[in-house]
TORPA-4810 file (N, C-alpha, C, O; in nm, 3 decimals):
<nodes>
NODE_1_-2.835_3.079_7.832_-2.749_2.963_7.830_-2.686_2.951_7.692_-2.744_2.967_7.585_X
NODE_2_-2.573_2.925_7.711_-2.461_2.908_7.600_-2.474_2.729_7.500_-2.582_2.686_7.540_X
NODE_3_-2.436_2.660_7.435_-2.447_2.553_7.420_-2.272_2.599_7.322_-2.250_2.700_7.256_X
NODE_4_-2.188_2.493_7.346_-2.040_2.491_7.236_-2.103_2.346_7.161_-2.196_2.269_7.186_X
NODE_5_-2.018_2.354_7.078_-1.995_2.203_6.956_-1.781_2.189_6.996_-1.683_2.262_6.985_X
NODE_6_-1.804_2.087_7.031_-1.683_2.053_6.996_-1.590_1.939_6.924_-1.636_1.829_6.893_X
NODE_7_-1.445_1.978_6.899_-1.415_1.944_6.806_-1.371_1.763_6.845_-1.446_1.709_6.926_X
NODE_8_-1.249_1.672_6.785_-1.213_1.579_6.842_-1.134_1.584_6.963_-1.142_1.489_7.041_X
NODE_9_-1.065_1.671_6.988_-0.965_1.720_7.062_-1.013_1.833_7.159_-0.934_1.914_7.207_X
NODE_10_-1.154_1.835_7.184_-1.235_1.890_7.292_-1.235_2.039_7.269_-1.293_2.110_7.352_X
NODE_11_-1.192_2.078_7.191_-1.249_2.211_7.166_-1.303_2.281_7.110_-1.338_2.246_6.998_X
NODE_12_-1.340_2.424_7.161_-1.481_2.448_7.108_-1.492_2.527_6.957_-1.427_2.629_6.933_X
NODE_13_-1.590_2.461_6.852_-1.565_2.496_6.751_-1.693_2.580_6.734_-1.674_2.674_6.656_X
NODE_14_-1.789_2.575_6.774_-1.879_2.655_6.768_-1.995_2.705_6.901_-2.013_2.626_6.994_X
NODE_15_-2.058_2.822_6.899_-2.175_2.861_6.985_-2.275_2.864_6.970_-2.286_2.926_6.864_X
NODE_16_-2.371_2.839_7.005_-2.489_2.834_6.999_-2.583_2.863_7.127_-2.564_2.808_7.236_X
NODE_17_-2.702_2.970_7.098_-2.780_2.955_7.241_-2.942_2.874_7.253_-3.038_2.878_7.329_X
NODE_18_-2.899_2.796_7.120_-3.005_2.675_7.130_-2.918_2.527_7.127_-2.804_2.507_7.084_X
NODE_19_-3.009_2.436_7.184_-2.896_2.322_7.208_-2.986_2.252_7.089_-3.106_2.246_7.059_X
NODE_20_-2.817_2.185_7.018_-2.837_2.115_6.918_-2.759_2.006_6.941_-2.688_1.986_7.039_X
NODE_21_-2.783_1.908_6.810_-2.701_1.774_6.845_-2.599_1.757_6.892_-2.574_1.875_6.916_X
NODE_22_-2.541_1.720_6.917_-2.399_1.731_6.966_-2.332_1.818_7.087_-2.222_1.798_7.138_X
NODE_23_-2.413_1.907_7.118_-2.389_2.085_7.194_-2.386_2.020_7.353_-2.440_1.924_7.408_X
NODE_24_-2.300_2.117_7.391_-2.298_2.096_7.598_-2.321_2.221_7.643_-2.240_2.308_7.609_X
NODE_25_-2.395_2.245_7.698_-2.442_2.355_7.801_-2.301_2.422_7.824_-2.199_2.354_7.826_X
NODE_26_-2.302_2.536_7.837_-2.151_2.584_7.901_-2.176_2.732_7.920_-2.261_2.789_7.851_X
NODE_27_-2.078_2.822_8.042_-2.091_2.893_8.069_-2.033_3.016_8.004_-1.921_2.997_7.957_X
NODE_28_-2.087_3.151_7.989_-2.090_3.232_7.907_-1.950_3.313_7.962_-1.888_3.396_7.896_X
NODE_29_-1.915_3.265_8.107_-1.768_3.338_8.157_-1.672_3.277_8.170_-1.568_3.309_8.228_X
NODE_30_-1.712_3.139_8.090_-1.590_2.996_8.116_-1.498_3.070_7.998_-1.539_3.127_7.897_X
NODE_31_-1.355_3.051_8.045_-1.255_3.072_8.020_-1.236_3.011_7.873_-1.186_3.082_7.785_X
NODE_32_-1.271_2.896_7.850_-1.291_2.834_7.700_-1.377_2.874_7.587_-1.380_2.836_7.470_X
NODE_33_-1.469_2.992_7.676_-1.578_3.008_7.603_-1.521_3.169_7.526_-1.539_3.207_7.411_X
NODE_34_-1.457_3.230_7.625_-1.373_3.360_7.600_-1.256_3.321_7.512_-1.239_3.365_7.398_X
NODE_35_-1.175_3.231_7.577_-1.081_3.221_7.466_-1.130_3.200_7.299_-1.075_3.244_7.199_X
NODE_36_-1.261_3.111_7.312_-1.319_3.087_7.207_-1.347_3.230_7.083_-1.321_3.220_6.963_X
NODE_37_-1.401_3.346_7.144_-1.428_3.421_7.130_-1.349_3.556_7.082_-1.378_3.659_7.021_X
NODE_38_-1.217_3.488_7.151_-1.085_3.550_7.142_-1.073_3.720_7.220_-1.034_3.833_7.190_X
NODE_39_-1.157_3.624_7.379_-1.113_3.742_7.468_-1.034_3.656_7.578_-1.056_3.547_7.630_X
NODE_40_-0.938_3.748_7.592_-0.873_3.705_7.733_-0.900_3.715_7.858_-0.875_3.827_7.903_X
NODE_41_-0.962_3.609_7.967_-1.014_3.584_8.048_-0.933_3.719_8.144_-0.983_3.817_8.201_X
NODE_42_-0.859_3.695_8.138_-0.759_3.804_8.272_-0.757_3.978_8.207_-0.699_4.059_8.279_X
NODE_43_-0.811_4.023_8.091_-0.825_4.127_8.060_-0.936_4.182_7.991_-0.961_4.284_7.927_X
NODE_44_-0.992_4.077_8.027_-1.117_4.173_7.987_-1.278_4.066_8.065_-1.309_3.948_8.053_X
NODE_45_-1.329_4.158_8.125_-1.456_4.096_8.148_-1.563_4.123_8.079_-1.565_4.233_8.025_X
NODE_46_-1.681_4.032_8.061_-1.777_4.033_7.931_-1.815_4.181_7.951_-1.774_4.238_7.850_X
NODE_47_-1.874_4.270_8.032_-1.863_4.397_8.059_-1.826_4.485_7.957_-1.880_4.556_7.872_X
NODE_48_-1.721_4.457_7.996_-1.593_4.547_7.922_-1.585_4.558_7.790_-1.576_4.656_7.717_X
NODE_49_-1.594_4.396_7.759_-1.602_4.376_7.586_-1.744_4.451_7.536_-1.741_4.493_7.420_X
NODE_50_-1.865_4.470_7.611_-1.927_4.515_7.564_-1.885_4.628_7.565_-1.817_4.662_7.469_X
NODE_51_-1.906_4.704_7.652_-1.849_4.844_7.619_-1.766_4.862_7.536_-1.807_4.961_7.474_X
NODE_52_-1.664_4.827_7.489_-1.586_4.812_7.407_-1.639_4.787_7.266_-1.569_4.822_7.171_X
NODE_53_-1.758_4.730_7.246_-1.786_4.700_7.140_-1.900_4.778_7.114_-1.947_4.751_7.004_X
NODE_54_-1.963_4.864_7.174_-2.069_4.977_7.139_-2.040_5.061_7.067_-2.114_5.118_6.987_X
NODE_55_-1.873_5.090_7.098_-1.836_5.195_6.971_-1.834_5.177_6.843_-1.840_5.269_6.761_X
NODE_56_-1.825_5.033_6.812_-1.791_4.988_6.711_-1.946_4.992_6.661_-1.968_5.054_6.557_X
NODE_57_-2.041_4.936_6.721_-2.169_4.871_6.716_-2.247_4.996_6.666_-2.333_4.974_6.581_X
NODE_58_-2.233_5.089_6.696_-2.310_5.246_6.687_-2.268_5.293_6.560_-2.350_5.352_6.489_X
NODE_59_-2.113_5.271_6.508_-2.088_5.312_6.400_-2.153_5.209_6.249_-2.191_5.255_6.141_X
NODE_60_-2.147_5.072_6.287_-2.256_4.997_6.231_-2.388_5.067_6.181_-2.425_5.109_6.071_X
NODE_61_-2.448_5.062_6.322_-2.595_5.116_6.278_-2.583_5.264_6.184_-2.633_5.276_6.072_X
NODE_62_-2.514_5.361_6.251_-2.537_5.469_6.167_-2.513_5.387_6.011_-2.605_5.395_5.929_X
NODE_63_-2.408_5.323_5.981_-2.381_5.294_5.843_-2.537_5.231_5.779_-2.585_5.243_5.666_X
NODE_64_-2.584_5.169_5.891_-2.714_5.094_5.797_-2.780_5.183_5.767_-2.802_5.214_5.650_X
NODE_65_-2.838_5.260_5.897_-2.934_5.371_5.873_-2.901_5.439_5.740_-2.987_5.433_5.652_X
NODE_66_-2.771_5.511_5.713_-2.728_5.533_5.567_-2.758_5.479_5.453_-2.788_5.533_5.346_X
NODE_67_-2.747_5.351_5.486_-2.811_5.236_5.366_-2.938_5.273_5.348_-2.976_5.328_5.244_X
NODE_68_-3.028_5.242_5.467_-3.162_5.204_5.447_-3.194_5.379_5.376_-3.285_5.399_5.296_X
NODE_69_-3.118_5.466_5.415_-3.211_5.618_5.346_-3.163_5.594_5.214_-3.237_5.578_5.117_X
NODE_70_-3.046_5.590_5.213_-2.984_5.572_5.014_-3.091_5.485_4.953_-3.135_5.498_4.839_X
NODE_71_-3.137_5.372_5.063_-3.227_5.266_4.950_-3.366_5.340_4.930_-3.448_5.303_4.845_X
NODE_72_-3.385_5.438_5.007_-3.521_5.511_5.005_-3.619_5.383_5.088_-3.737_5.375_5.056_X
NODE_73_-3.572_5.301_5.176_-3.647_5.234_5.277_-3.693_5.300_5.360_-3.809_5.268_5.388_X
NODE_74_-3.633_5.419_5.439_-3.673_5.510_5.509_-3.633_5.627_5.484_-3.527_5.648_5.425_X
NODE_75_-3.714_5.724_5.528_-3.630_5.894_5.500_-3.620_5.942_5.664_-3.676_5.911_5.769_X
NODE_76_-3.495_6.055_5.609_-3.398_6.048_5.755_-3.507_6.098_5.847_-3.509_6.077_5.968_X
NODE_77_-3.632_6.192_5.754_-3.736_6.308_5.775_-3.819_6.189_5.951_-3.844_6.220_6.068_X
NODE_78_-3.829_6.083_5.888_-3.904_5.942_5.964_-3.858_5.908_6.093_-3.922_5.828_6.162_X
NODE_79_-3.711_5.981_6.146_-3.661_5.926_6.260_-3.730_6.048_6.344_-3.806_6.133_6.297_X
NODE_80_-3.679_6.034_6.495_-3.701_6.118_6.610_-3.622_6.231_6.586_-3.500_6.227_6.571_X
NODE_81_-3.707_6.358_6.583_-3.607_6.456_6.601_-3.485_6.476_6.657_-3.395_6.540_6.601_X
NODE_82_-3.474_6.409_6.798_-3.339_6.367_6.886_-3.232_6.271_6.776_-3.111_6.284_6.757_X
NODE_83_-3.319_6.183_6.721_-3.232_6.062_6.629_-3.124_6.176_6.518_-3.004_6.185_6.496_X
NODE_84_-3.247_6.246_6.471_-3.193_6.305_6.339_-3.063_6.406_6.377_-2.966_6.399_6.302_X
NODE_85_-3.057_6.506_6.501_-2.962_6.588_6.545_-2.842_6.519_6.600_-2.729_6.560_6.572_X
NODE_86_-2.865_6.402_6.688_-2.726_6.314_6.682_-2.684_6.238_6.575_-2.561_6.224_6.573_X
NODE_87_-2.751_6.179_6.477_-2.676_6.121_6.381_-2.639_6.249_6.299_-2.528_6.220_6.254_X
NODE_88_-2.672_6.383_6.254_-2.600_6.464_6.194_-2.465_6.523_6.300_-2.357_6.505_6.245_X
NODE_89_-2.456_6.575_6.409_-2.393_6.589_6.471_-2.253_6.456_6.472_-2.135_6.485_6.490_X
NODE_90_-2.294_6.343_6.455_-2.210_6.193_6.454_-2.096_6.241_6.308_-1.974_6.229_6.309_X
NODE_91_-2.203_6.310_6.163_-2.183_6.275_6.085_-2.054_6.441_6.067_-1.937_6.435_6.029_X
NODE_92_-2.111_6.536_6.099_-2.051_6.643_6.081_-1.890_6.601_6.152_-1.792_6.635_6.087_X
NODE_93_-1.870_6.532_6.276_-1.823_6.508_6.380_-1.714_6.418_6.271_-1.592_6.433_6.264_X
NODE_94_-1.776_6.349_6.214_-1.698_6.236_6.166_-1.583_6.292_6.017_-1.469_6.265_5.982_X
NODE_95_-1.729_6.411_5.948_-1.627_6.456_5.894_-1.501_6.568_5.891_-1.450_6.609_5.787_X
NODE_96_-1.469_6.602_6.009_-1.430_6.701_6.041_-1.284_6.559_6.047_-1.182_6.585_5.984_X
NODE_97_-1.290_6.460_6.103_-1.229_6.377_6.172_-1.120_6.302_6.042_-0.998_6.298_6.055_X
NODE_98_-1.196_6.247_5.917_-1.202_6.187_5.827_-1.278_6.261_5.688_-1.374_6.226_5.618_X
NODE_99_-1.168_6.400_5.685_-1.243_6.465_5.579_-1.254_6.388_5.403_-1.341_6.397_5.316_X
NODE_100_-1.171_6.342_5.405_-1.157_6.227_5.282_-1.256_6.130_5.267_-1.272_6.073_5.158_X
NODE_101_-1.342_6.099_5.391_-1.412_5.972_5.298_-1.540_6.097_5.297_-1.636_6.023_5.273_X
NODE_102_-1.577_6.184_5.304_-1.714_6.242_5.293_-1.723_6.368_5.224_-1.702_6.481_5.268_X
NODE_103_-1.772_6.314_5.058_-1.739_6.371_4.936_-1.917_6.527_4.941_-2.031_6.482_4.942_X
NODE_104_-1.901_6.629_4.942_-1.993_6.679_4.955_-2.148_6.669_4.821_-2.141_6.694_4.701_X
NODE_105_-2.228_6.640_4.874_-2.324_6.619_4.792_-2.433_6.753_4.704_-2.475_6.866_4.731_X
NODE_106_-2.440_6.669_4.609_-2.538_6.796_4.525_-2.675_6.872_4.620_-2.737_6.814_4.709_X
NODE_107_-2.692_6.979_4.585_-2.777_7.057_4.696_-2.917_6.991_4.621_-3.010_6.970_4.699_X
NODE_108_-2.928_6.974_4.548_-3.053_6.905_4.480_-3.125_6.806_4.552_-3.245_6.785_4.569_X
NODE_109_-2.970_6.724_4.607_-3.004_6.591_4.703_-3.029_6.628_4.847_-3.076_6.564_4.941_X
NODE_110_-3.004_6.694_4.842_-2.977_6.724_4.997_-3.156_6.787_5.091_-3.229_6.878_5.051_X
NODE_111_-3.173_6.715_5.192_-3.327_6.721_5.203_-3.317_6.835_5.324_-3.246_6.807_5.421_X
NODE_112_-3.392_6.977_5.321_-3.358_7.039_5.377_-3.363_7.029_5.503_-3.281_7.090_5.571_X
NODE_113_-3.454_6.956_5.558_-3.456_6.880_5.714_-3.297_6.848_5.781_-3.281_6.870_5.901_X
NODE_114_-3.172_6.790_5.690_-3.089_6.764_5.713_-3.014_6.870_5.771_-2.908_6.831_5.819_X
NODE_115_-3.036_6.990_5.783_-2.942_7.115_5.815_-2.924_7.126_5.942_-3.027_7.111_6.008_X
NODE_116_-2.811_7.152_6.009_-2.882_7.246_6.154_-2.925_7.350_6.138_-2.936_7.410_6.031_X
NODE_117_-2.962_7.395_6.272_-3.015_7.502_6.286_-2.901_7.525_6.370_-2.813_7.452_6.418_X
NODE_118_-2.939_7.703_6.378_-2.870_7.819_6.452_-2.906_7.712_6.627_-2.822_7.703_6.716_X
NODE_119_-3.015_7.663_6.633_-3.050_7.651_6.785_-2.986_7.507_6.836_-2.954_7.462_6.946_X
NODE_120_-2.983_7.463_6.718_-2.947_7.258_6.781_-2.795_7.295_6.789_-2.720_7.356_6.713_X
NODE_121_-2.778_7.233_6.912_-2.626_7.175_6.971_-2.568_7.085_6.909_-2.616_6.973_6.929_X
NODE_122_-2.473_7.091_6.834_-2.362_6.995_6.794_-2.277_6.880_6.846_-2.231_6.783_6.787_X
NODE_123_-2.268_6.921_6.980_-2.203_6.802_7.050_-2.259_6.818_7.175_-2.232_6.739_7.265_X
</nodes>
Protein backbone atom coordinates (compact mmCIF):
# COMPACT_ATOMS: atom_id res chain seq x y z
CA UNK A 1 0.00 0.00 0.00
CA UNK A 2 0.98 3.39 -1.20
CA UNK A 3 0.13 6.42 1.24
CA UNK A 4 0.53 10.33 -0.98
CA UNK A 5 0.82 13.76 1.14
CA UNK A 6 -0.90 16.28 -0.53
CA UNK A 7 -0.53 19.61 -1.40
CA UNK A 8 -3.39 22.64 -1.00
CA UNK A 9 -4.58 22.17 -4.36
CA UNK A 10 -4.87 18.28 -3.95
CA UNK A 11 -1.89 17.16 -5.26
CA UNK A 12 0.40 14.76 -4.64
CA UNK A 13 3.55 15.99 -3.19
CA UNK A 14 4.90 13.08 -1.73
CA UNK A 15 4.97 8.90 -1.27
CA UNK A 16 5.17 7.02 1.25
CA UNK A 17 4.52 3.18 2.07
CA UNK A 18 3.98 3.93 5.71
CA UNK A 19 1.01 6.08 6.63
CA UNK A 20 1.85 9.21 8.22
CA UNK A 21 0.09 12.32 9.32
CA UNK A 22 -1.57 13.75 6.88
CA UNK A 23 -1.13 10.60 4.11
CA UNK A 24 -4.31 8.82 2.13
CA UNK A 25 -4.03 5.37 1.16
CA UNK A 26 -3.82 5.38 -2.67
CA UNK A 27 -3.28 3.12 -5.38
CA UNK A 28 0.08 2.21 -6.81
CA UNK A 29 -1.68 2.22 -10.64
CA UNK A 30 -3.76 5.41 -9.96
CA UNK A 31 -3.07 7.62 -12.67
CA UNK A 32 -2.05 10.50 -10.08
CA UNK A 33 0.23 8.32 -8.56
CA UNK A 34 2.13 7.70 -12.11
CA UNK A 35 1.85 11.03 -13.16
CA UNK A 36 3.36 11.74 -9.79
CA UNK A 37 6.20 9.68 -10.60
CA UNK A 38 6.38 11.05 -14.00
CA UNK A 39 5.12 7.99 -15.86
CA UNK A 40 2.49 8.18 -18.30
CA UNK A 41 -0.46 6.19 -17.49
CA UNK A 42 -1.21 5.31 -21.37
CA UNK A 43 2.53 4.35 -22.04
CA UNK A 44 3.83 2.69 -19.84
CA UNK A 45 2.63 0.10 -17.29
CA UNK A 46 4.40 -0.33 -13.81
CA UNK A 47 5.82 -3.56 -15.58
CA UNK A 48 7.39 -1.92 -18.09
CA UNK A 49 8.91 0.84 -16.04
CA UNK A 50 10.44 -1.81 -14.26
CA UNK A 51 11.95 -3.42 -16.88
CA UNK A 52 12.98 -0.42 -18.07
CA UNK A 53 14.63 0.46 -15.10
CA UNK A 54 16.80 -2.80 -14.48
CA UNK A 55 19.09 -1.58 -16.99
CA UNK A 56 19.73 1.28 -15.38
CA UNK A 57 19.54 -0.46 -11.83
CA UNK A 58 22.31 -3.20 -12.76
CA UNK A 59 24.59 -0.56 -13.98
CA UNK A 60 24.18 1.06 -10.40
CA UNK A 61 25.08 -1.96 -8.61
CA UNK A 62 28.04 -2.89 -10.70
CA UNK A 63 29.20 0.86 -9.94
CA UNK A 64 28.81 0.14 -6.11
CA UNK A 65 30.29 -3.17 -6.21
CA UNK A 66 33.34 -1.03 -7.78
CA UNK A 67 33.16 1.20 -4.85
CA UNK A 68 32.87 -1.27 -2.22
CA UNK A 69 36.30 -3.25 -3.88
CA UNK A 70 38.22 0.28 -4.35
CA UNK A 71 37.18 0.80 -0.56
CA UNK A 72 38.73 -2.67 0.14
CA UNK A 73 35.11 -3.49 1.85
CA UNK A 74 35.09 -6.46 -0.21
CA UNK A 75 37.49 -8.22 -2.68
CA UNK A 76 36.13 -9.06 -6.10
CA UNK A 77 38.12 -12.68 -5.04
CA UNK A 78 34.64 -12.80 -2.26
CA UNK A 79 31.90 -12.88 -4.93
CA UNK A 80 30.46 -16.15 -6.77
CA UNK A 81 32.50 -17.35 -9.36
CA UNK A 82 29.35 -16.81 -11.79
CA UNK A 83 29.26 -13.04 -10.11
CA UNK A 84 32.93 -12.48 -10.90
CA UNK A 85 32.76 -13.74 -14.89
CA UNK A 86 29.64 -11.56 -15.58
CA UNK A 87 30.67 -8.50 -13.96
CA UNK A 88 34.12 -8.83 -15.91
CA UNK A 89 32.46 -9.78 -19.05
CA UNK A 90 29.85 -6.41 -18.16
CA UNK A 91 33.14 -4.60 -17.72
CA UNK A 92 35.26 -5.76 -20.79
CA UNK A 93 31.78 -5.30 -22.69
CA UNK A 94 31.53 -1.83 -21.47
CA UNK A 95 34.89 -1.05 -22.43
CA UNK A 96 34.98 -1.99 -25.77
CA UNK A 97 31.65 0.28 -25.89
CA UNK A 98 33.07 3.44 -23.98
CA UNK A 99 36.77 3.07 -24.48
CA UNK A 100 37.43 6.57 -22.89
CA UNK A 101 36.11 6.28 -19.54
CA UNK A 102 38.30 2.96 -18.73
CA UNK A 103 41.88 4.13 -18.18
CA UNK A 104 44.04 0.77 -18.03
CA UNK A 105 45.43 -0.05 -14.64
CA UNK A 106 48.90 -0.83 -13.19
CA UNK A 107 49.58 -4.69 -13.34
CA UNK A 108 50.72 -4.36 -9.71
CA UNK A 109 46.98 -3.61 -8.99
CA UNK A 110 45.51 -5.83 -10.84
CA UNK A 111 44.45 -9.15 -8.76
CA UNK A 112 45.14 -12.05 -10.85
CA UNK A 113 41.71 -13.70 -10.22
CA UNK A 114 40.43 -10.79 -12.38
CA UNK A 115 41.61 -12.35 -15.80
CA UNK A 116 39.73 -14.60 -18.03
CA UNK A 117 40.52 -17.56 -18.86
CA UNK A 118 40.99 -19.32 -22.26
CA UNK A 119 37.67 -21.41 -20.94
CA UNK A 120 35.10 -18.62 -19.50
CA UNK A 121 32.63 -17.24 -22.07
CA UNK A 122 32.46 -13.63 -22.55
CA UNK A 123 29.05 -13.04 -23.47
Amino acid sequence: MLYALRDEAGNITALTDRQIPDSQAVDAANPEVLRFLSLDSSAFTANEFLEDSDLSTIRILEDLIDTLIDRQVIRFTDLPDAAQRKLLSRKVARSIVHPDEYVAADSDDMDSEMFLKDEDQLF
